[in-house]
N, C-alpha and C positions, 0 to 999 in steps of 0.2 A: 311565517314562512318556514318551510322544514328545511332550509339547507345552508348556510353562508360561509361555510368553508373558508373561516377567513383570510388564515394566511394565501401570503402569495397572490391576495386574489384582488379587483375591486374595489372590493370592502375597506378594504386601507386610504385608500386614494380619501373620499372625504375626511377622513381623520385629519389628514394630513392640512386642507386646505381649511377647514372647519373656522380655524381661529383667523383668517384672511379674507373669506365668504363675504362680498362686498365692501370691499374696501375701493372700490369704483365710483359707490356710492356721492350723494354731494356732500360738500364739507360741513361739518358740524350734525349731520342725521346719524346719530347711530342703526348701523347695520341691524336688517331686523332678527339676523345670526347673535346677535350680542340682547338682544332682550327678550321680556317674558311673553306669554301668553298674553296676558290683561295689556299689554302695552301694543302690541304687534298687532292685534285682533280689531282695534279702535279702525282701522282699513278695512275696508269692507270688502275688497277684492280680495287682499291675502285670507280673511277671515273663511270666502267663500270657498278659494283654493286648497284651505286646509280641512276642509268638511269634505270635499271631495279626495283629498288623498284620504281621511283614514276613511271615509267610507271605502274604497276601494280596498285599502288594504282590509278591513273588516270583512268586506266580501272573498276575498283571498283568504285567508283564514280562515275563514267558512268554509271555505270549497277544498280547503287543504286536508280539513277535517273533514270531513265528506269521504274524502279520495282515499287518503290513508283507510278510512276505515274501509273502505271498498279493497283494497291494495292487499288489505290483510287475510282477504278469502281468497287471493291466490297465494298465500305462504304456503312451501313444503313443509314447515315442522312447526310445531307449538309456538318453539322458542321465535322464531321470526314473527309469525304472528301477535304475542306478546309484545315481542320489541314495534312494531309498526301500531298496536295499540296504544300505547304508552305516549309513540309519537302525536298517533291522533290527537287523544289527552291533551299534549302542551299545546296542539295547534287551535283548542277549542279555549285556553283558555289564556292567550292570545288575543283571540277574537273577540270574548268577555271583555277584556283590557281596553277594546277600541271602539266596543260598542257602548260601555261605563264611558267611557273618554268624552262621547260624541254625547250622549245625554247630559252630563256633567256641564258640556259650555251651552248646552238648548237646544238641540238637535234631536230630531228624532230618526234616531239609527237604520232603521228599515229603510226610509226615503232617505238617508244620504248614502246609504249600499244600492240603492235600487238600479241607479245608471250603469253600474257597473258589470249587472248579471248577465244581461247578453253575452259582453266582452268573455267574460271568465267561462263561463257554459260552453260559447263558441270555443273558445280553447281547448277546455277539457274535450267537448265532442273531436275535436279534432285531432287528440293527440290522446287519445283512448289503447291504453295500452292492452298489448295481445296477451302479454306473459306477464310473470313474476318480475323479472330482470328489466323488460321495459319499465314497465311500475314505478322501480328502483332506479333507473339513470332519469327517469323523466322528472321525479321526487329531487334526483341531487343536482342535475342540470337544469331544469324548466325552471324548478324554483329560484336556484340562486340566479340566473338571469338578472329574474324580479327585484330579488333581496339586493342585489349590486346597483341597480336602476335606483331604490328607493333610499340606499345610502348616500348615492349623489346628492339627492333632492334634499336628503336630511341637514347636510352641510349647513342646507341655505335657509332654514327654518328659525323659528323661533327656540329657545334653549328650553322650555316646559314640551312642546310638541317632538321636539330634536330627541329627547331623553324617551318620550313614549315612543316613537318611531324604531329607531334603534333598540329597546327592549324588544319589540314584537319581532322584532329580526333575529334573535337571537338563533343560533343553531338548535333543533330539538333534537340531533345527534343523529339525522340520517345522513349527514356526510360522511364520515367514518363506514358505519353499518354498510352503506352504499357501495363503497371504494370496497370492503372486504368482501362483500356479497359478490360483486361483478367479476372484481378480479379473479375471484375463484374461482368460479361460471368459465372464464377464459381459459384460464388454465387447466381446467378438467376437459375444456371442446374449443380451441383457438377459432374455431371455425364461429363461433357467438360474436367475437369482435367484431366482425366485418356488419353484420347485421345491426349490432347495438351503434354502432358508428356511423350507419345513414340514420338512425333513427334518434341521434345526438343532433346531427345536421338540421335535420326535420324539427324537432323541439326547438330549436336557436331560431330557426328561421320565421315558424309560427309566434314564440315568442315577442320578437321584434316587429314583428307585425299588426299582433294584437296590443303591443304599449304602445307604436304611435296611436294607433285608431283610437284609443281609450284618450288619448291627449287632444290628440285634434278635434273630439268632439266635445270637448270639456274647454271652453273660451277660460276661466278663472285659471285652472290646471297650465293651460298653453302658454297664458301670459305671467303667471309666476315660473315657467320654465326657462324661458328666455326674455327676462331681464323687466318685463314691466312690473311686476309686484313682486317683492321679499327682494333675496340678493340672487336673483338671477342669475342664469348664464348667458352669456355673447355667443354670436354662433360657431365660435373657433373652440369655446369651452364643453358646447355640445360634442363637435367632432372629437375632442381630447375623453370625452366622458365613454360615448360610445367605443372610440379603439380601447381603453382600457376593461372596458365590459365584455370586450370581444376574447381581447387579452385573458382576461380570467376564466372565460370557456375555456381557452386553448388549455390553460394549464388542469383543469378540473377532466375537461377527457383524459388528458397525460397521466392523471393520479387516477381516472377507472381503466386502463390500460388499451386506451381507445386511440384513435389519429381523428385529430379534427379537420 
């Protein structure tokens, strides 16, 4: 993912509950939060749940690199170009990371990205940026959406998949780059805000759109989200997960000098 803008954001929240993450649980099972791979995986539902998140995120990653490199033919100067290359770079190798991953436990990486490409294609088709600046808030906004969605989920994983998840998350530094590119944009013509802010809306709106749809049609996905396989959420823990995901949009428009 190219964006996680940690502080302040999300991304914090599973940290926080990480070491609590099914303590629901029945007495005496350790939470599948508290063991490995080899132990966690002997389930056949979690085992199937977690081929479909890193295929997804694998496919994400793909597409992230994709986009960046596409993103980089609308730079005004070398050096942004550059800089959006470099991003591409860590998004592809990322996706190495997850597609190693997926073959390593017997998985063949192609079919476990495959369900995913509609989802993500539809996306991108749909939030096809005009300009340079759209490019840029869709890269720091669309994605960290995602990256805060996949942190929650992280919480509740196993500790070998929990440790590759959160690596592939990491920022590849288009949050910053982001924040200084836009706001500058603003400040040279206030009149860009207005427009970069419905098309902040627009990206939020489609995003949350296309992660239910990606979950509702994924049975293994659905029922490790709430509460049947690993350490689940309850549906009050959903509610709590989405307002803070909403939450850390609000504050990442704040920081491109946007109104959400």
């Amino acid at each position: 993912m190219t964006s996680s803008d940690k502080p302040g954001t999300a991304a914090d929240a599973p940290a926080e509950t990480a070491g609590t993450a099914g303590t629901a649980g029945t007495a005496g099972v350790t939470p599948v939060a508290a063991r490995d791979w080899a132990s966690a995986a002997a389930d056949p539902q979690y085992r199937a749940a977690v081929v479909d998140l890193l295929g997804a995120l694998a496919y994400g990653e793909l597409a992230a690199f994709e986009r960046l490199a596409e993103d980089a033919k609308l730079a005004p100067t070398l050096a942004d170009k550059a800089e959006l290359a470099k991003m591409a770079s860590a998004e592809f190798h990322h996706f190495e990371r997850l597609r190693d991953r997926l073959a390593e436990i017997g998985e063949e990486p192609t079919g476990a990205m495959e369900p995913f490409v509609a989802a993500y294609d539809g996306f991108h088709k749909q939030t096809d940026p005009s300009d340079w600046l759209e490019g840029l808030v869709k890269a720091y906004v669309g994605d960290s959406i995602a990256s805060d969605f996949y942190r929650e989920v992280a919480a509740r994983l196993d500790t070998d998949t929990r440790e590759l998840v959160l690596a592939v998350l990491d920022d590849t530094g288009h949050a910053g780059f982001a924040v200084e590119k836009v706001r500058a944009a603003i400040d040279a013509d206030p009149r860009v805000g207005g427009r970069l802010a419905l098309w902040a809306r627009r990206l939020m709106g489609e995003a949350l759109s296309q992660s239910q749809r990606v979950v509702a049609d994924r049975d293994a996905l659905s029922t490790m989200l709430v509460g049947g396989v690993a350490d689940g959420f309850d549906l009050a823990e959903v509610g709590k997960m989405f307002s803070r995901i909403t939450e850390a949009h609000t504050k990442r428009m704040a920081a491109l000098g946007l109104a959400a």
